[in-house]
C-alpha positions in Angstrom: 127.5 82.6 118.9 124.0 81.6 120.3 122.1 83.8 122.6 121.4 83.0 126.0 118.0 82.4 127.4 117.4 85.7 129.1 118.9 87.0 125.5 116.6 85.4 123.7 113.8 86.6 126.2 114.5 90.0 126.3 114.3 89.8 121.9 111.0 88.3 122.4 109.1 90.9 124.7 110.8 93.8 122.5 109.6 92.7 119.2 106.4 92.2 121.1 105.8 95.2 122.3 106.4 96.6 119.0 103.9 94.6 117.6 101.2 96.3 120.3 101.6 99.6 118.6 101.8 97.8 114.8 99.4 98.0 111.9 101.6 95.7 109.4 104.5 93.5 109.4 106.0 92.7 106.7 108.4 89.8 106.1 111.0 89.7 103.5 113.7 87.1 102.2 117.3 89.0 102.4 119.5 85.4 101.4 122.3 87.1 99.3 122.3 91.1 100.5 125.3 92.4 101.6 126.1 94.3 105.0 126.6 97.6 102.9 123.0 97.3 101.3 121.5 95.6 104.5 123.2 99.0 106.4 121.1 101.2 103.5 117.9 99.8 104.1 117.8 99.8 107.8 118.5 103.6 107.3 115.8 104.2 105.2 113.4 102.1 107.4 114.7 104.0 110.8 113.7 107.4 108.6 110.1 106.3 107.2 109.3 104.6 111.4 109.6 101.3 110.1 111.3 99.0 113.4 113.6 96.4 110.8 114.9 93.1 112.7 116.5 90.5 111.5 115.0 87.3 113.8 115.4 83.7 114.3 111.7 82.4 113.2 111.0 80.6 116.2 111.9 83.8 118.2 109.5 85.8 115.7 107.5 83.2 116.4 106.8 83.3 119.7 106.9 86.7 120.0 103.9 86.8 117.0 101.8 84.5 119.6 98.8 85.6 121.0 98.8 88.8 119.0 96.6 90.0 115.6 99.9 89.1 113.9 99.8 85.3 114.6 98.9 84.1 110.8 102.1 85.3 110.2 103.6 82.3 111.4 102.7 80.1 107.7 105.2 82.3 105.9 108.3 82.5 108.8 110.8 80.0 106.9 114.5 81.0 105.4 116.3 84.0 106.1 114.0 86.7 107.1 114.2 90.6 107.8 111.1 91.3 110.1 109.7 94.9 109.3 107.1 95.9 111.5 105.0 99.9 110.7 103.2 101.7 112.3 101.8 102.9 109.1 101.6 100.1 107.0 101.9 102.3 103.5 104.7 103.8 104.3 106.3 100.4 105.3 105.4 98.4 102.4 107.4 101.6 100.2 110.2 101.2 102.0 110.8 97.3 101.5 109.1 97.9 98.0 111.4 100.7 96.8 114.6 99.3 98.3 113.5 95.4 96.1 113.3 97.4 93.1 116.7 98.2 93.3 118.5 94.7 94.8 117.3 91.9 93.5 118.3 89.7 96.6 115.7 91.4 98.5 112.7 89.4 98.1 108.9 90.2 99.9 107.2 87.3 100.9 104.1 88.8 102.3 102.6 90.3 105.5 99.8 91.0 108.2 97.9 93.6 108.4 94.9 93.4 111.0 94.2 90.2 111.0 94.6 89.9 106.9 97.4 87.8 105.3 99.0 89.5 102.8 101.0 88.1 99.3 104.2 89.5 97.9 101.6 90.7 95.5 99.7 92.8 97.8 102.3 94.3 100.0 103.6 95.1 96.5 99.7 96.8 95.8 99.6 98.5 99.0 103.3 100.2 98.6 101.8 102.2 95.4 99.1 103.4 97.8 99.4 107.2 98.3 100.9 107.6 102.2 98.4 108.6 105.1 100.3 112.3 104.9 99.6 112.5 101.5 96.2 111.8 101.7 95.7 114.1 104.6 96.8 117.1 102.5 94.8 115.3 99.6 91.8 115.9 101.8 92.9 119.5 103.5 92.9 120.7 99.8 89.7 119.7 99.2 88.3 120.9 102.0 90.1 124.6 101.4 88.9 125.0 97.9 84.9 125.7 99.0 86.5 127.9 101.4 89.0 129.9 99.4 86.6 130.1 96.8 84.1 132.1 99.5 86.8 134.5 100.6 87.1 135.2 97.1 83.7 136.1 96.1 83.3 137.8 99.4 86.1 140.0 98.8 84.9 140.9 95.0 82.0 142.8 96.5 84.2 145.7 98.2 86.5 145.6 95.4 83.9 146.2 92.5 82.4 149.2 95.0 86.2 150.3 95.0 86.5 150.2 91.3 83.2 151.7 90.9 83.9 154.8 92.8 87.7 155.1 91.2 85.3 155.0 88.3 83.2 157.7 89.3 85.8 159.8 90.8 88.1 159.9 87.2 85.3 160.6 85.3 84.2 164.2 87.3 88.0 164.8 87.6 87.5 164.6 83.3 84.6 166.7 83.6 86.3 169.6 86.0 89.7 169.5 83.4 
């Protein structure tokens, strides 16, 4: 059943609105996945924030138009589940992991501001470290100079401690 104009114009501004708030969308063949597996990865996409739609290209392709995303258009042919990420990393993993495991999945590429991307680099940027990881990558570096100070600075009153425990045993020796 084909939709109706208003249908197919409501489609259009949603997937374009999601693409205002995008960094990345990456397209990927699904000819031959069933409904079960096709269920599993839209589940795993709606946990990681990735929006998963499967389009009609010329609807994908006007709703691409006009936007950063608009190079896209070269590789919109076939059967073609349209994930678009916020964070781009954590998008390309989720298309990436799930191919590894069903063959039928196939990446074909994607856009990422304003760059065209090959199966071979969505590939590249899923084994990127994710933006949370990196985050904590970076607080950790940051804490170690720090924790390292509150170490030191808190040896000082400890060795006077120790010192005077010192001190103290030895005249308690001395009165015995």
């Amino acid at each position: 059943m084909s939709l109706t104009l208003e249908q197919k114009q409501a489609v259009v501004a949603e997937v374009a609105a999601k693409l205002g708030t995008a960094q990345a969308v990456i397209v990927a063949e699904y000819r031959g996945l069933g409904v079960g597996a096709m269920t599993g990865l839209r589940a795993k996409a709606r946990m990681a924030g990735l929006y998963l739609r499967v389009l009609k290209n010329t609807l994908a392709q006007r709703a691409v138009r006009g936007t950063r995303f608009e190079k896209l258009s070269d590789q919109m042919s076939g059967p073609l589940v349209y994930g678009i990420a916020q964070d781009p990393v954590a998008g390309a993993k989720v298309l990436a992991d799930f191919a590894k495991d069903h063959e039928s999945l196939v990446i074909r590429g994607g856009v990422m501001a304003n760059c065209v991307m090959s199966a071979k680099d969505v590939k590249q940027l899923a084994t990127m470290p994710s933006r949370e990881e990196l985050l904590a990558r970076l607080a950790g570096t940051l804490l170690g100079p720090i924790a390292k100070l509150v170490r030191t600075m808190h040896e000082v009153p400890g060795k006077l401690v120790r010192a005077m425990a010192a001190v103290r045993d030895a005249k308690e020796k001395q009165a015995a």
